[in-house]
N, C-alpha and C positions, 0 to 999 in steps of 0.2 A: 529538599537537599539539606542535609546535614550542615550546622555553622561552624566554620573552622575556630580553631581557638585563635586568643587573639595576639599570642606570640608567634601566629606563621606568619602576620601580617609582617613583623618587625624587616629590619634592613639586615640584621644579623641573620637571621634564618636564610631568606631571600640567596645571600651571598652564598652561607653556605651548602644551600642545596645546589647551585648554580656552579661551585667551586666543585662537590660533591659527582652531579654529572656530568661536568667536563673531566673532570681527572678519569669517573669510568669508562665515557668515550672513549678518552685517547688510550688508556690503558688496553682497553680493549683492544682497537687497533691494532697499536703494538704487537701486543701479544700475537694476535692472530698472525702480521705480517712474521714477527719470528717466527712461527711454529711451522707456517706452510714455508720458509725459506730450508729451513733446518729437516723437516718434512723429506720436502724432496731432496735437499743433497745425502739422508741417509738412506733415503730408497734408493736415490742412482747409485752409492756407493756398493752395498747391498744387491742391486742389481746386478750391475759390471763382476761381481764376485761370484754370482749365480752363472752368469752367461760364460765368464771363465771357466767354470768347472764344467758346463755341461760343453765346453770345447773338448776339453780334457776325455771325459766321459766318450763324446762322439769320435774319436780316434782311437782309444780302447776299444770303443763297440766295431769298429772297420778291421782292424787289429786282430777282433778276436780273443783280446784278452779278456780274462774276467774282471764286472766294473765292482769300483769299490763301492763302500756300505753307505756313501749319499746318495745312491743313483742307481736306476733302474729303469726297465722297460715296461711301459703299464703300470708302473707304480702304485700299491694303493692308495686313498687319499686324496690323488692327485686331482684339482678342481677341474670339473667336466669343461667349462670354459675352456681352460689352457691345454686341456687332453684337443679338443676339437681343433685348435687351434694347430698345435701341429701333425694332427691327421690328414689336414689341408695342407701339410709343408712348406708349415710358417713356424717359425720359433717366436716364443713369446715366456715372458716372466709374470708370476703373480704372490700376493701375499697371502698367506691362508694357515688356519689350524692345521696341524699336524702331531696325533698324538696329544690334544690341549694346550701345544706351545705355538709362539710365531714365526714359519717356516717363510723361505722367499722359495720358492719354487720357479725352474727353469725348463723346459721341454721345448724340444724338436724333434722332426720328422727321423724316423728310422724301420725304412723297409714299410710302410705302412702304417705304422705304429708309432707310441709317444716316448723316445728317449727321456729321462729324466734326472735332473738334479736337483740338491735342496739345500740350501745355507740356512742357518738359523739365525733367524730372526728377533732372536730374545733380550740378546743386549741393546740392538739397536731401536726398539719398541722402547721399552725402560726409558733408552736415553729421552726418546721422545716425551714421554710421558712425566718425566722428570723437571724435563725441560719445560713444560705446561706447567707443572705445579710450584716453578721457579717466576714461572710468570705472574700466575694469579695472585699468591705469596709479596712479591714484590712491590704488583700492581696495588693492593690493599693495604703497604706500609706507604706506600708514596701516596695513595689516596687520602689516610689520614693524618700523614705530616702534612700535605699541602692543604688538606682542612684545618689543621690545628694554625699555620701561620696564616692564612688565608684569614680566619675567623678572630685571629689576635690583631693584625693590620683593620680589617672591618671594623673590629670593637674600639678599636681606636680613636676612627672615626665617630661613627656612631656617640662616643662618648663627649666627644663634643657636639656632635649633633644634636644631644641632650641636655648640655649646656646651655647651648643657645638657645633653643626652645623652655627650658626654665626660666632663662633670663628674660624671655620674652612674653612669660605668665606674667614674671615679675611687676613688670612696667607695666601689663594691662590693667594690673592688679591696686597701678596704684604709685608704686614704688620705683618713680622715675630717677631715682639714681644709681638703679641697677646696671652692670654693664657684664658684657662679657672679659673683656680685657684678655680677648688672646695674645700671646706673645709673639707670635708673628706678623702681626697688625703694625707694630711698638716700630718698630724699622722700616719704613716703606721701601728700601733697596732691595730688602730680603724678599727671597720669591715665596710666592704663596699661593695654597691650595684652595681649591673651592668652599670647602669649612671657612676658611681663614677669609676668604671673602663676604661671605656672609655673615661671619661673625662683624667684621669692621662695617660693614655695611651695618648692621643691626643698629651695634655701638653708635653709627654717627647719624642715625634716626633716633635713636632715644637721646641722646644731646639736643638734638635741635629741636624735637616736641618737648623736651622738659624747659631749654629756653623759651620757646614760646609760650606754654602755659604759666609757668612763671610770670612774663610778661605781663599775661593775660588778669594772672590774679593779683599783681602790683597794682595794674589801671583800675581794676573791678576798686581793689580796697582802696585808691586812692582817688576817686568819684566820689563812692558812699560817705570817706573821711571828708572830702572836701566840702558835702550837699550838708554833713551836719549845723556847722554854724550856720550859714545860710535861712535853711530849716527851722531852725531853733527862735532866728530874728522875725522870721516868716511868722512862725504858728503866733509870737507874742503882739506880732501887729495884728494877727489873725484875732487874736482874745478882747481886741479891741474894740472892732467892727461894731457897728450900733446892732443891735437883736432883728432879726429878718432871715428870709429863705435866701439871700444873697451870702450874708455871713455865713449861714450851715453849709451852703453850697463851698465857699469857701474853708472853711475849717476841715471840712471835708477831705476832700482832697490837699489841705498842707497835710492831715493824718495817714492820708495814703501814702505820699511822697514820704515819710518819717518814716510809715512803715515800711517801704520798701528800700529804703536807706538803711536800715538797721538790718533786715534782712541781708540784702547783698555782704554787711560789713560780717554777719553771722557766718555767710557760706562762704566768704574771705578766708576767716578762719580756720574753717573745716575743710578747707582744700587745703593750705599751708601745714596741717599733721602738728599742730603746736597745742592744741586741748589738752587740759589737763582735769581729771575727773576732781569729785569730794566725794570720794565714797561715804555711803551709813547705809545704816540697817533700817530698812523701811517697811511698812508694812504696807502690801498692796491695794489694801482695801480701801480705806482713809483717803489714799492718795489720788486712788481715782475718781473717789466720791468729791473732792476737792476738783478735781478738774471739771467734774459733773458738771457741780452747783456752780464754778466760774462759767462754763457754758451756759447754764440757765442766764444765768445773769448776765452775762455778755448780749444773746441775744433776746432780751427782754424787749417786750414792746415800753417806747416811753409813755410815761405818766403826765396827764397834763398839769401844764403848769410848771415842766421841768426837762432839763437839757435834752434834747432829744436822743445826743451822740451817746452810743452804748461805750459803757467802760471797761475793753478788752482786756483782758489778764495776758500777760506773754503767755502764759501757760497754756491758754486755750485762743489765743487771738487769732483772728482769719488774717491765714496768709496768700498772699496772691496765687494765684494757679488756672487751671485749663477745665472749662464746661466739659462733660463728659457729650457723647456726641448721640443726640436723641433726644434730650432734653428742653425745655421751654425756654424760651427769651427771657431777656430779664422783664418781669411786669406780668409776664403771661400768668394768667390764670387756667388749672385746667383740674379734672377728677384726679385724683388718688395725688394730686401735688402738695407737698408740705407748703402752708402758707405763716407757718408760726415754727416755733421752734417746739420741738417732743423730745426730750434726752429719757433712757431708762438707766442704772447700773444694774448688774447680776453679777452676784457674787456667788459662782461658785464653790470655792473651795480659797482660801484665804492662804496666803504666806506671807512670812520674812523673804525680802531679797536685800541683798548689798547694792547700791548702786546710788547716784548721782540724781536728785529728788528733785531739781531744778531741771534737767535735761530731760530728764521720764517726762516729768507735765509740762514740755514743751512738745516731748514728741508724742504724747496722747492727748494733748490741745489742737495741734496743726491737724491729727486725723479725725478728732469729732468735728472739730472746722471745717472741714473738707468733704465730711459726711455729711455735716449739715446743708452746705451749699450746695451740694449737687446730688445730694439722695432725697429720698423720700420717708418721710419718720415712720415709723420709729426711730432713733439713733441709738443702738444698742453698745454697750461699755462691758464687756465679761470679763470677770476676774476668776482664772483656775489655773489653781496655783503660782506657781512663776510668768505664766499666758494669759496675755490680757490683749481681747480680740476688741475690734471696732467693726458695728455694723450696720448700715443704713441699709434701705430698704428698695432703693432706686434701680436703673439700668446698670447698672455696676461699672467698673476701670472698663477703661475704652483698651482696643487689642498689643496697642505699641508700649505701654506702661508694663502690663502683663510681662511682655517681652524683652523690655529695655529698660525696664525700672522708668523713675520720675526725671522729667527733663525740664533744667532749667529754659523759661522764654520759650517751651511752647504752646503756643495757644489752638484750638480746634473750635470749630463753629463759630468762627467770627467773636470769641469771648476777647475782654477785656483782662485778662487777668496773666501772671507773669510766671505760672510752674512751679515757686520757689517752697509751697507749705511744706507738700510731700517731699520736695529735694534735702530743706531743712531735717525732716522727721529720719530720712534715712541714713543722713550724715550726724544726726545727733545720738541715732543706737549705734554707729559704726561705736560712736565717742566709747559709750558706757557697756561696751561688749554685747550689746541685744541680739537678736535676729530679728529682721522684720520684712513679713512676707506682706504682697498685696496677690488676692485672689477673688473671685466672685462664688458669693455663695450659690449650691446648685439652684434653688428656688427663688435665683433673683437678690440682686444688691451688692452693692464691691461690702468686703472682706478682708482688713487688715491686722494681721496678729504682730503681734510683740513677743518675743519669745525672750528671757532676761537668765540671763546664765548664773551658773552655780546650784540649778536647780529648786531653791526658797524653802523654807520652811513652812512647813504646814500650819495653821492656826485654827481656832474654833470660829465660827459663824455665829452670829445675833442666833439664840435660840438656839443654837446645836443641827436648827432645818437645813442648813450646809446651800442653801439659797436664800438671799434676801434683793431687794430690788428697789431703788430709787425712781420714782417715777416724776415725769412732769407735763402736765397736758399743754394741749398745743392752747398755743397763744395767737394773738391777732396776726394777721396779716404782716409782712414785713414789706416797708414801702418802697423796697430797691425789686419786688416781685420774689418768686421762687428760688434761684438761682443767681449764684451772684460772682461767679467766674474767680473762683478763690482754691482751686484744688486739681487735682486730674485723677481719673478713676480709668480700667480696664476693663477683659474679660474673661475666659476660662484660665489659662495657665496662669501660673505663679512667677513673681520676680521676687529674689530672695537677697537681703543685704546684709553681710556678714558682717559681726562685729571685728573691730583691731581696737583703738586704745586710742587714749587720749583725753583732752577737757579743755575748758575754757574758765579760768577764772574772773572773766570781769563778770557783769552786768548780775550780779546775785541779786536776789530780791526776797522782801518779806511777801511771803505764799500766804499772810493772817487776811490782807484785805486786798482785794483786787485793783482799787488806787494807785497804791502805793507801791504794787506789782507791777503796774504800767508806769507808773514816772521814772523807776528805779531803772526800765529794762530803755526807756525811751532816753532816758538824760543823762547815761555811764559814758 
């Protein structure tokens, strides 16, 4: 079966096909009732004129006298019906050709035979006839004026029907101080129509979710501001601790707590629409080979003889999040499990973009993070052109991520960790206009692109080969196990986050040494 287009679905169409065959119904009707009213009173008139004369006629024929030139006996013509008719010595009338025109014909009995008369029937056919074309005519200007106001009252409607449904993109969208603000809402004494209810209805649900989330992100940011001092007095009594598995153990988790303090205070931010960018002109390549090499080095095996704690770069720090659901416990050892850290970069094809160099390598830091902790290495970093993909090699994004994009605080598989890397990474391209899709590759492993707008400029490659490649072999064992509940990953379909605008001017950091990256991002 054929698929309708998609303006018959509409409410305008709808109306006016519905306006369209009621007005032909009833027009119909109508008509019909005039024609058969008018019908018969021209016949009976027409009749009684026919039956007169063949009175007239039949007193002449007794008489004797000669009949005039309507009327005769056996007439030719005359329809075999109404001959027979008064052969049996019955009078009866009928309509019929005579000559090519419309005759009313009149016969009764005479001596045997069919007396007859004939009135013309020519004007009164006409009228009729006339009168039909006065109908259909009529009926088809009143059909399309009462479609044409019909379809201007619907669109009316309608027109705000479409208001409220943009207003209510709006708010999904984001922008909770959208409203409809119809003007029949503004007075509650004024009556109002079901638009008008829905519309106020809309209006005072988007009020009371935009208080509430409000709310929600005054308490979030005013926890995280509060956990800081706190925090800060914690990790310095922490520094103190005499050297032992008790202190690491310790230290440990104040760096959790810091990290996840700073985090909340990040996505504070980025819910509040208050970011403000530092655009420059960057070159792709460099920048992700920087994020690489802070990965390498972040997740390094320690050296003996020396701190154990890895020194996270904000740019590439693991941030908390959700075990992908299929994978190992933390500690588990199994075949094809990453137990070190493997980063590669590929560079395909190099550009210029514009964009915010601190917010990029945070949000290509939280996804090799997230790669690392829940894929399986290789961890692949591609640069082509403006797109720069992230790929691990593991069970890929679990199905509700796919669907729903990154959700803060959920956890799957009994993990430990708190959703927020991926929520970070997608709220930090909304900032700097990116796209960023999460998908699984068909061969296995999630799949996250970058997509940076304006398109970039093209550049030359090491060697003109238009590929080069950073590689790093895997390292020892990491002593939290495989997995370390720091990300969320999906499965076949794509979740897509549109950039809008925005930025964050605190916590800038010097990107020269991974240090001073983290004191800078930990102590603003």
């Amino acid at each position: 079966m054929p698929r309708l287009p998609a303006w018959t679905a509409t409410l305008t169409w709808k109306a006016a096909v519905f306006i369209t065959v009621m007005c032909c119904a009833l027009a119909a009707l109508l008509g019909v009732l005039v024609h058969v009213s008018v019908t018969r009173q021209t016949v009976s008139s027409a009749r009684e004129k026919a039956l007169s004369r063949l009175d007239a006629v039949a007193r002449a024929y007794e008489a004797g006298r000669p009949l005039p030139r309507f009327a005769a006996v056996d007439a030719p013509g005359l329809p075999e019906r109404l001959r027979a008719l008064a052969v049996r010595g019955r009078r009866g009338t009928m309509v019929a050709d005579f000559h090519g025109r419309p005759t009313m014909w009149a016969a009764g009995p005479a001596d045997g035979r069919a007396l007859v008369a004939r009135v013309d029937y020519t004007l009164s056919q006409a009228t009729i006839t006339n009168l039909d074309r006065s109908i259909i005519g009529s009926s088809v200007l009143a059909t399309v004026a009462t479609l044409l106001v019909g379809a201007c009252a619907v669109t009316r409607v309608t027109r705000r029907l479409h208001l409220t449904a943009q207003v209510a993109r709006r708010i999904s969208a984001g922008d909770l101080d959208a409203r409809v603000n119809d003007p029949r809402t503004r007075v509650p004494s004024r009556p109002q129509d079901e638009v008008a209810t829905v519309s106020g209805a809309l209006d005072t649900m988007a009020s009371t979710l935009q208080g509430k989330l409000l709310s929600e992100q005054r308490f979030t940011a005013d926890v995280a501001h509060e956990l800081r001092t706190p925090l800060t007095g914690l990790s310095a009594a922490a520094e103190l601790l005499p050297e032992g598995r008790p202190a690491e153990l310790v230290r440990d988790r104040v760096r959790a707590m810091r990290t996840l303090t700073e985090d909340l205070l990040e996505i504070s931010r980025l819910d509040a629409r208050t970011e403000q960018v530092d655009l420059a002109v960057h070159a792709l390549a460099p920048l992700a080979e920087g994020v690489v090499r802070a990965a390498r080095a972040s997740y390094a095996p320690p050296r003996s003889g020396t701190d154990p704690r890895p020194a996270a770069p904000a740019a590439a720090r693991p941030v908390p999040d959700v075990p992908r659901p299929g994978m190992p416990t933390p500690g588990a050892q199994g075949p094809g499990v990453a137990s070190g850290s493997h980063f590669e970069l590929r560079v395909v094809r190099d550009a210029c973009v514009e964009t915010d160099r601190r917010r990029l390598e945070r949000v290509l830091g939280n996804l090799v993070a997230n790669a690392h902790r829940h894929g399986r290495p290789p961890v692949v970093l591609t640069v082509d052109g403006p797109t720069v993909t992230v790929r691990d090699h593991g069970p890929g994004y679990p199905a509700y991520l796919l669907e729903h994009g990154p959700q803060r605080f959920r956890t799957e598989g009994g993990g430990k960790g708190h959703g927020l890397g991926l929520t970070i990474a997608v709220g930090q391209s909304a900032v700097i206009g990116a796209e960023l899709v999460f998908s699984n590759a068909p061969d296995g492993g999630a799949l996250a692109r970058v997509t940076l707008p304006g398109g970039g400029e093209d550049m030359d490659t090491d060697g003109g080969s238009g590929l080069r490649a950073l590689h790093e072999p895997p390292t020892s064992p990491s002593p939290h196990g495989t997995h370390d509940t720091h990300s969320t990953h999906d499965t076949h379909s794509a979740h897509s986050t549109h950039s809008t605008h925005g930025a964050d001017d605190e916590h800038h950091a010097d990107e020269k040494t991974v240090a001073a990256h983290i004191n800078t991002h930990l102590h603003t």
